[in-house]
BALO-907139 format. One record per residue: x, z, y of N, C-alpha, C in turn; residue in three letters. Coordinates in steps of 0.05 Angstrom, whole numbers, plus 5000, padded with zeros to 4 digits. Each point is the difference from the previous one (the first is absolute). Layout:
BALO-907139
{{X,Z,Y},{X,Z,Y},{X,Z,Y},"ALA"},
...
***
This chain:
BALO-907139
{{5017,5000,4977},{4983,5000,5023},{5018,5000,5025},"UNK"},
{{4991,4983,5024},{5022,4996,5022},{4985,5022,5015},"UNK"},
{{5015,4992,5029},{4982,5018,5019},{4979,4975,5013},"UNK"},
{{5002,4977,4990},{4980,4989,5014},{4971,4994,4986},"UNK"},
{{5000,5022,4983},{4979,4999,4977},{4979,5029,5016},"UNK"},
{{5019,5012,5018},{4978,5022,5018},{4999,4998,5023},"UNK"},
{{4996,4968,5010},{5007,4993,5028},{4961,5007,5004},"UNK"},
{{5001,5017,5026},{4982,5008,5015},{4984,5022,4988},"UNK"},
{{5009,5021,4979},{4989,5022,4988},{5016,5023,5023},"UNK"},
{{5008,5002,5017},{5009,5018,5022},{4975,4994,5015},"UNK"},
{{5001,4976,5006},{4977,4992,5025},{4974,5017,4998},"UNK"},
{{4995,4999,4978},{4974,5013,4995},{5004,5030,4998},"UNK"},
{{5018,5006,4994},{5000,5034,4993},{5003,5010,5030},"UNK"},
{{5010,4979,5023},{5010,5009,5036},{4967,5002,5010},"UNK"},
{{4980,4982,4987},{4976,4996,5002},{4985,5018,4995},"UNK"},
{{5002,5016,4989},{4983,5017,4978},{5007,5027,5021},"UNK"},
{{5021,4996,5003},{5019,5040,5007},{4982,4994,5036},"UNK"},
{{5015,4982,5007},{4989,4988,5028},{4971,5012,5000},"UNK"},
{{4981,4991,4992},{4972,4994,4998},{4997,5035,4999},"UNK"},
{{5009,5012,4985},{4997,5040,4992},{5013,5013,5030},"UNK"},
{{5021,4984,5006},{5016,5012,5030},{4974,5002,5014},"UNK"},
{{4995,4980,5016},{4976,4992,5020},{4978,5024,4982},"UNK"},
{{4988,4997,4981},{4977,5015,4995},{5004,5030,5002},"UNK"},
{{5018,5001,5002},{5012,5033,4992},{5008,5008,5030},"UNK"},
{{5010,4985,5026},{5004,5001,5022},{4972,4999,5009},"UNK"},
{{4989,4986,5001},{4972,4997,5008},{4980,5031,4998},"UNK"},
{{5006,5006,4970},{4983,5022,4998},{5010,5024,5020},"UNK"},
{{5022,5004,5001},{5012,5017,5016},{4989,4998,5029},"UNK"},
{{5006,4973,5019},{4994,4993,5022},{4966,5003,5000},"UNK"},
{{4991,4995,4990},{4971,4988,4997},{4986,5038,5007},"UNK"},
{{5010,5013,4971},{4987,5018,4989},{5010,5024,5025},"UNK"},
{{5021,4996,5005},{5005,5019,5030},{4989,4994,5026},"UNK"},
{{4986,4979,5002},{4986,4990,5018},{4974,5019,5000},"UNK"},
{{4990,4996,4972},{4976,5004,4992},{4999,5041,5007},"UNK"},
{{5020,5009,4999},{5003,5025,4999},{5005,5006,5024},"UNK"},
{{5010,4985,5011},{5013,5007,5039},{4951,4998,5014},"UNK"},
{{4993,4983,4985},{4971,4997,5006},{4991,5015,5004},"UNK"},
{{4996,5020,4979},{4993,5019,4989},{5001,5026,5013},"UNK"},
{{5026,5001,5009},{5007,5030,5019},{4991,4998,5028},"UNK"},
{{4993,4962,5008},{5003,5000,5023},{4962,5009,5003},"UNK"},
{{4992,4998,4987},{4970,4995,4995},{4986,5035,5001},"UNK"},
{{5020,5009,4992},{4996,5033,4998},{5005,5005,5014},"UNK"},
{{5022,4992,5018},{5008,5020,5025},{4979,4985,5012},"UNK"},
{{4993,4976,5007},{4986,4994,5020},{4969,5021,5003},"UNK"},
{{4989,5005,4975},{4972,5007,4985},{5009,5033,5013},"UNK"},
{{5024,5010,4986},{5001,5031,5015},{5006,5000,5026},"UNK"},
{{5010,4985,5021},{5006,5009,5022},{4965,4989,5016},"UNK"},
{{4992,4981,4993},{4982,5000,5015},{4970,5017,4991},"UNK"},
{{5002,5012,4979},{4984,5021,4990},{5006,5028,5027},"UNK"},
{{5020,5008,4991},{5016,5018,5019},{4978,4987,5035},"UNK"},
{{5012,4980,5001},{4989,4988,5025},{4973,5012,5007},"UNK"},
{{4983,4995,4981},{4967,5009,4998},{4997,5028,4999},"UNK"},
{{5009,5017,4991},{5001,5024,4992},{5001,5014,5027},"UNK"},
{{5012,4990,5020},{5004,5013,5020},{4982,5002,5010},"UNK"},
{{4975,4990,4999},{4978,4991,5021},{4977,5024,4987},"UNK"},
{{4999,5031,5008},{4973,5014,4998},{4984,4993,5020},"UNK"},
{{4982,5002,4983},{4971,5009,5018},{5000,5022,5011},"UNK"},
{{5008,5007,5021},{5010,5022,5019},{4965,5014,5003},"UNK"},
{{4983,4988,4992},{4964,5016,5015},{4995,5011,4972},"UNK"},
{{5004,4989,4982},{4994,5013,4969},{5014,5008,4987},"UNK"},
{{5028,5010,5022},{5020,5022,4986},{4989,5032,5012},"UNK"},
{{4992,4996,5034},{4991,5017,5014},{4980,5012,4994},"UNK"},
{{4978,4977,4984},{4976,5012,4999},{4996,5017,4974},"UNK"},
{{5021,4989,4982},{4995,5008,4965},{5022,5016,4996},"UNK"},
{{5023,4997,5016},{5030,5008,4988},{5001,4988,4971},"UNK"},
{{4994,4972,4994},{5005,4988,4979},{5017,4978,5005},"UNK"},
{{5028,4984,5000},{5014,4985,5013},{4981,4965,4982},"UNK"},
{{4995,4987,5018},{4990,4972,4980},{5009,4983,5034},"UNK"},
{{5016,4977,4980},{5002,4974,5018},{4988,4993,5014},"UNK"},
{{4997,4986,5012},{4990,4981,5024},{4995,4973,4982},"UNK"},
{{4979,4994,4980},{5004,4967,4994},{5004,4984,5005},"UNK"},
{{4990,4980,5022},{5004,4983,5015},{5028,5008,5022},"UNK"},
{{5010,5012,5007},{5034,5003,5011},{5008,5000,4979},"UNK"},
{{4999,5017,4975},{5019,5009,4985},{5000,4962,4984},"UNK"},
{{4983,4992,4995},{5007,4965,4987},{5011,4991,5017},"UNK"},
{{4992,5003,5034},{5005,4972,5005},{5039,5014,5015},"UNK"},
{{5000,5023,4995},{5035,5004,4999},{5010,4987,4988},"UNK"},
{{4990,5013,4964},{5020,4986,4978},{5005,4970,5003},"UNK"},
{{4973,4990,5001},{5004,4962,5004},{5023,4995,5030},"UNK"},
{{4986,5011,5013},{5029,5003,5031},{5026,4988,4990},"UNK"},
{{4999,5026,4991},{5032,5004,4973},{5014,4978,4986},"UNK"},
{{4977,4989,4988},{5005,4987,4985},{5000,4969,5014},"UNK"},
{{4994,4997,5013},{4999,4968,5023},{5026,5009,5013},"UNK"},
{{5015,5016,5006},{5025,4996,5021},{5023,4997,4977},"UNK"},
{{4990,5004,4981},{5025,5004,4979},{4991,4971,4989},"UNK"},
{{4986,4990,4994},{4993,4971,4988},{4986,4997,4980},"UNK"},
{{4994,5035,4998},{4988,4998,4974},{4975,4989,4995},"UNK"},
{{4984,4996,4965},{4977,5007,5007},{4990,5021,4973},"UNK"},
{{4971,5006,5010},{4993,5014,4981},{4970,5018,5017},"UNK"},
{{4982,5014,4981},{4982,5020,5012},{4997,5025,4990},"UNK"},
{{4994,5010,5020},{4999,5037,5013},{4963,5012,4993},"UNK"},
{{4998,5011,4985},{4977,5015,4998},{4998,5038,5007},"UNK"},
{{4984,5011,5008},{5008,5024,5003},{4969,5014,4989},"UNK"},
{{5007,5038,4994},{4987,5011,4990},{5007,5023,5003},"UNK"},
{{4984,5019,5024},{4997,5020,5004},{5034,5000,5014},"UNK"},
{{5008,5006,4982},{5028,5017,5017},{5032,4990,4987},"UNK"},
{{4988,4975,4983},{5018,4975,4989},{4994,4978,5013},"UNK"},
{{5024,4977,5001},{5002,4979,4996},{5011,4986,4979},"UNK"},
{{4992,4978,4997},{5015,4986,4971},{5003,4972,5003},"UNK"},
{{5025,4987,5005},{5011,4981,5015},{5009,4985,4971},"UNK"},
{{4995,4969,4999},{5006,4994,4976},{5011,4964,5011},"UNK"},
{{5028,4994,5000},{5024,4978,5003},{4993,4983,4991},"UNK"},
{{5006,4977,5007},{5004,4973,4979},{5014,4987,5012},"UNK"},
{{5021,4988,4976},{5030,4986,5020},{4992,4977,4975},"UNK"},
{{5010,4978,5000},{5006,4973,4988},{5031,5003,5001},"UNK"},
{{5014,4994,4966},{5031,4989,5003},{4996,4978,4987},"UNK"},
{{5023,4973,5015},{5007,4982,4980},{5019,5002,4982},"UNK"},
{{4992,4988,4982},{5031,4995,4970},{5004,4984,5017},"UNK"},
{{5033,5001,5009},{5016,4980,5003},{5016,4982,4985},"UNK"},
{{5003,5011,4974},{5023,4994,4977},{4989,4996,4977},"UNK"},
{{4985,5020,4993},{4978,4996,4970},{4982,4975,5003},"UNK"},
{{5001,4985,4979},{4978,4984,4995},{4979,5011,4992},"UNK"},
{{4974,4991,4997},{4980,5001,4995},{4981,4987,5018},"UNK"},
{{4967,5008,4987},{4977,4980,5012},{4994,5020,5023},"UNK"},
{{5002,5023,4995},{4986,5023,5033},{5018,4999,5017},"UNK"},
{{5021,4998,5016},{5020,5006,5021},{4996,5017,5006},"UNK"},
{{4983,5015,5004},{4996,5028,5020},{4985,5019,4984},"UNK"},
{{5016,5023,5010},{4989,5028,4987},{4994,5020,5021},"UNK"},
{{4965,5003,4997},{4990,5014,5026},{5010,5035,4994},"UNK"},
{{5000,5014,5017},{5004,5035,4991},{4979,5006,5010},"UNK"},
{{4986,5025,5000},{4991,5012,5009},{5009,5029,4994},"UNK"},
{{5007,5017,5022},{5003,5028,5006},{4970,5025,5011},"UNK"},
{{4998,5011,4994},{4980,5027,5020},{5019,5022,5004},"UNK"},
{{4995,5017,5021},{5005,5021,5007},{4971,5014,5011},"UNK"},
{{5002,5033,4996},{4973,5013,5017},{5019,5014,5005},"UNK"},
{{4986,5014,5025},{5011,5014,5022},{4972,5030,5005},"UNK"},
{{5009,5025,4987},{4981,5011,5014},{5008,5022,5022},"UNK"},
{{4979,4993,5021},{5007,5025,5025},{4991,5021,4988},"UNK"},
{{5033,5022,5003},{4995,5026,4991},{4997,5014,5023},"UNK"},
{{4986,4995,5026},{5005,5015,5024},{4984,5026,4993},"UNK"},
{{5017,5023,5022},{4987,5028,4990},{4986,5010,5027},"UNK"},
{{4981,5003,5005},{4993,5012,5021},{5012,5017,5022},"UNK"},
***
C-alpha cells in the first residue's frame, strides 16, 4: 500500500474535528449569551419591582396602619423602570406586593437550527415591609 492509496482520508477527519470545533464553540458563545439573558432579565424584573414597592398609599397606611401600594404608581413605576432601561415586561400589584415579570429575546448567533431566538422570561416580587 503507497501513501497515495489514502490520498484525502486527512481531509475528512480536518472536516469532521472542524465541524465539533464550531459546534462546541458555538455552544459556549451561544449558551453564555443565553445565560448573560437571563441575569439581565432578573435584575431588570428585581430592580424595577423595588421601583414599585416604593410607592405606599400614604391615606391607607394612616387610616389602617396597614402598609399596601399605590396600584396604579406602583405599575406605572415598575413599567417607568423598565422603558428607560429598554426593557420590556408587566407589573401587577397586590395589596402590599408587586410582581414584575421580564421578557428579553436572544439570538443564536453560531448554533444552527430552525428557531434562532430564545425568548427568557424572568419575575421578581417586591413586598413593602413598611412599619408604621
Amino acid at each position: 500500500m503507497s501513501w497515495r492509496d489514502e490520498r484525502g482520508s486527512i481531509t475528512a477527519f480536518v472536516a469532521v474535528v472542524a465541524t465539533a470545533l464550531v459546534l462546541v464553540a458555538g455552544m459556549a458563545y451561544d449558551g453564555g449569551q443565553v445565560i448573560a439573558a437571563h441575569n439581565a432579565a432578573r435584575n431588570d424584573a428585581e430592580r424595577a419591582a423595588r421601583a414599585g414597592a416604593q410607592l405606599i398609599d400614604l391615606d391607607h397606611l394612616r387610616a389602617t396602619n396597614e402598609p399596601r401600594l399605590d396600584p396604579a404608581a406602583a405599575e406605572a413605576a415598575a413599567i417607568q423602570y423598565l422603558e428607560r432601561t429598554g426593557a420590556t415586561g408587566t407589573a401587577t400589584v397586590s395589596d402590599a406586593s408587586i410582581t414584575v415579570t421580564v421578557t428579553r429575546t436572544q439570538p443564536m448567533l453560531i448554533l444552527p437550527g430552525p428557531d434562532r431566538v430564545i425568548t427568557v422570561r424572568e419575575t421578581a416580587t417586591a413586598v413593602d415591609e413598611a412599619q408604621p
